[in-house]
N, C-alpha and C positions, 0 to 999 in steps of 0.2 A: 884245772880239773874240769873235764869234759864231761860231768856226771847227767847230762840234762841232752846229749848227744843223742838224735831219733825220737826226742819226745816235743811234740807241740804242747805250748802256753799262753792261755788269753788273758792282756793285761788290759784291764777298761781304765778309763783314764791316763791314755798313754800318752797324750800330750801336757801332763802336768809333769811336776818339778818329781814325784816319789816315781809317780810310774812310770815316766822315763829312764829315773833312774834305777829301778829296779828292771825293766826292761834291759839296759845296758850288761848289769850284771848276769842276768840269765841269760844273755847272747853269750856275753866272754864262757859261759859255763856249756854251751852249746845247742841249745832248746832254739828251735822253731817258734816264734811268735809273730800273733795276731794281736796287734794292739787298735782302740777300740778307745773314740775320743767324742765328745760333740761336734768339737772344733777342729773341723776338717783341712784346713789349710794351717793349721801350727801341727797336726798329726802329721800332715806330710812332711814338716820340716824338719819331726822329730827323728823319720824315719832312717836317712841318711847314716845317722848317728849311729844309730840302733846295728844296722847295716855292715856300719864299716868294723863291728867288732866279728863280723866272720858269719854273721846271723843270717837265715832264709825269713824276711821281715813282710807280712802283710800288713793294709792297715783298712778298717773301717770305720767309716763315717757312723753313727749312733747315738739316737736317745737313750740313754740306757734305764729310763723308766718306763718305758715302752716294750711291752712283751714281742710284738710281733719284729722290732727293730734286733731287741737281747734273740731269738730264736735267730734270725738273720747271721747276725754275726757268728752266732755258732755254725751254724749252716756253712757258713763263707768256711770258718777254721777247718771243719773235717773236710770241704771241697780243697783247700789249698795244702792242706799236709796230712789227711786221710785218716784223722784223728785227732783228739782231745785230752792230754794228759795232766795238765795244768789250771789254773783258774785265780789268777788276781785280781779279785773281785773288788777295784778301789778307785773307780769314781764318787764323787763326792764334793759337797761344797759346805762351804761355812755358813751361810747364809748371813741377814740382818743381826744386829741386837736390839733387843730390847727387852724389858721387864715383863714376867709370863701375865699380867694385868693389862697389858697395853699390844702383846704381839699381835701381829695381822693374822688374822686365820687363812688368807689364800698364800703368807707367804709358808705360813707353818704346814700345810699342805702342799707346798715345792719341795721345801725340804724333805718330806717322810716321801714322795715320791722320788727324789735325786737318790736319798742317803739313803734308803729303806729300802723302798721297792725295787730299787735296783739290786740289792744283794741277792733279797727272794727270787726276783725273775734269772739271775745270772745263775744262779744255783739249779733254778727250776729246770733250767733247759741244759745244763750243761752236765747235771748227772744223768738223766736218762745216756749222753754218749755215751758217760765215763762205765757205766753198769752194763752196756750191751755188748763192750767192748772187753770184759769179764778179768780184766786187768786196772792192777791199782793206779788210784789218780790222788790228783792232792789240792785243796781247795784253799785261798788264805782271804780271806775277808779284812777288808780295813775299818777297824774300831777306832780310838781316842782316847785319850787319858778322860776325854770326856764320859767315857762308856764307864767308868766310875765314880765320877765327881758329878756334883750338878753345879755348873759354872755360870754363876748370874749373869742373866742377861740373855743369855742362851736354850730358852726351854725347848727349840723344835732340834735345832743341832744333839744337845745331848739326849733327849728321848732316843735320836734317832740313832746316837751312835749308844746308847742303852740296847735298843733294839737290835742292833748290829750281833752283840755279844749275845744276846736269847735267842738268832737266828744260827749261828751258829753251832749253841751246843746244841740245840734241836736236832741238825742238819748230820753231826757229827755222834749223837745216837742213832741216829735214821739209815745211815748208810756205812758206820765204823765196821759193820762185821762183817761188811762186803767187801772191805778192801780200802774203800776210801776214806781218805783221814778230812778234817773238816777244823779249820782253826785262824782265829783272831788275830792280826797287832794292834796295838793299841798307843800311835804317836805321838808321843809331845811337842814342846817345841822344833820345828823343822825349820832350817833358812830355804824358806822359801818365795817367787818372785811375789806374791800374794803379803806373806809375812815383812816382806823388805816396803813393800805399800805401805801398810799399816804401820811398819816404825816410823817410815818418813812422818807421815800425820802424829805420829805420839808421841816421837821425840824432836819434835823439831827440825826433820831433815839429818839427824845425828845417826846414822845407822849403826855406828860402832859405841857409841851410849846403849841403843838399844838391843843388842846381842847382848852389852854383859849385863844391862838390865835383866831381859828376858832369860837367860842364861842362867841367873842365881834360883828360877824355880825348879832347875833341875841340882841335883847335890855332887856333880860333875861339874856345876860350875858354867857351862854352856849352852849351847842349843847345839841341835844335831843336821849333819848333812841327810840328805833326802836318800844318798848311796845306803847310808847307816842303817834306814830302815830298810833298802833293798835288799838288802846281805843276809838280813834274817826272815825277809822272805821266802827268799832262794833256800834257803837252810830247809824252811817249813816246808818248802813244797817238795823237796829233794828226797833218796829214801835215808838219808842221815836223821830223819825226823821221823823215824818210818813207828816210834812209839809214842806221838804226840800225835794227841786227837781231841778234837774240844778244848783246847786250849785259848786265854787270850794273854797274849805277850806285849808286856810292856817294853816299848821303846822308847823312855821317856827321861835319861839319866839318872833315875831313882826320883821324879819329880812326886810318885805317887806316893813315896816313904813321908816326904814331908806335908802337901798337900794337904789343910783339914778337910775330915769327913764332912 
């Protein structure tokens, strides 16, 4: 299904394991993408990929907490495909742990500038396009199962992915009557190369202890591939979602069902 054929989409974080692969699946769908990494030489490697699925594939280099970098890249998107219809607003990092008693304040301020400021500034510049252009657009922000749990250890990460979901429906009353929809997912456990780090150190080097470990807090039983949460991306930004607006969607195999408050 070519439903995404003539429309450009900017995926930030396009050298990671989601936005790659949701990048992937908006190419097979037929969407124009500018993808939009820190890390300039794994962007390019991702590129090929992206590419070979039949895609017209840009990619730039960005700080994405940096407004004049975020105006940049949009800038590049309407110069390389003569518009803006898209927006996967999903760079992002985990950051440190530690107990909210003991966190560093300059790292707690990376975070809300990585995970935060970056949604606002992607959003900032990227609806002025989609509004002038007087044609609907579709915006998907990446939240966390964290954007409703508070996950010890974690206070700057989940503020920030708390704040993810308030920027949102803000975003999605602010410009829902003009056309454009404005809406959250919200991911749990993902296999990703980051996640296969951390099991090595947690389980001893056992990676397959630590899926079904990590697995059992979703009530599927598993974790999820990184395409899994592509899919319903692509759903979100598509017009098959064309009554979903302010929404935040969990991707989490019902982890949020069992999860205490």
């Amino acid at each position: 299904m070519a439903e995404f054929t003539g429309k450009s989409i900017i995926v930030t974080g396009g050298a990671g394991a989601i936005g790659h692969a949701t990048a992937c699946v908006l190419a097979e769908q037929g969407a124009d993408l500018m993808l939009v990494d820190i890390d300039g030489e794994r962007l390019a490697a991702r590129r090929g990929a992206v590419a070979a699925c039949g895609a017209r594939v840009e990619t730039f280099r960005a700080d994405v907490s940096k407004a004049a970098e975020v105006q940049a890249y949009v800038e590049a998107t309407k110069r390389a495909f003569g518009r803006v219809d898209g927006l996967f607003n999903n760079a992002g990092t985990e950051g440190k742990l530690a107990s909210t008693e003991d966190y560093d304040v300059d790292e707690f301020d990376r975070l809300m500038a990585i995970n935060l400021r970056s949604i606002f500034l992607g959003m900032r510049f990227v609806l002025p396009v989609m509004l002038a252009q007087k044609q609907r657009g579709a915006i998907v922000n990446t939240g966390s199962i964290a954007s409703e749990r508070g996950l010890a250890g974690a206070c700057a990460y989940n503020a920030t992915k708390h704040g993810v979901i308030g920027l949102t429906r803000t975003a999605a009353a602010d410009v829902g009557p003009r056309g454009i929809r404005v809406n959250a997912v919200m991911p749990g456990v993902i296999e990703t190369p980051l996640l296969e780090a951390m099991m090595r150190t947690m389980f001893n080097g056992d990676i397959e202890l630590g899926k079904r470990t990590l697995g059992k807090v979703a009530t599927l039983d598993r974790i999820a591939t990184p395409r899994e949460v592509g899919e319903v991306v692509a759903f979100l930004l598509s017009p098959r979602a064309s009554f979903v607006n302010g929404a935040a969607w969990a991707i989490d195999g019902g982890a949020l069902c069992t999860i205490r408050h």
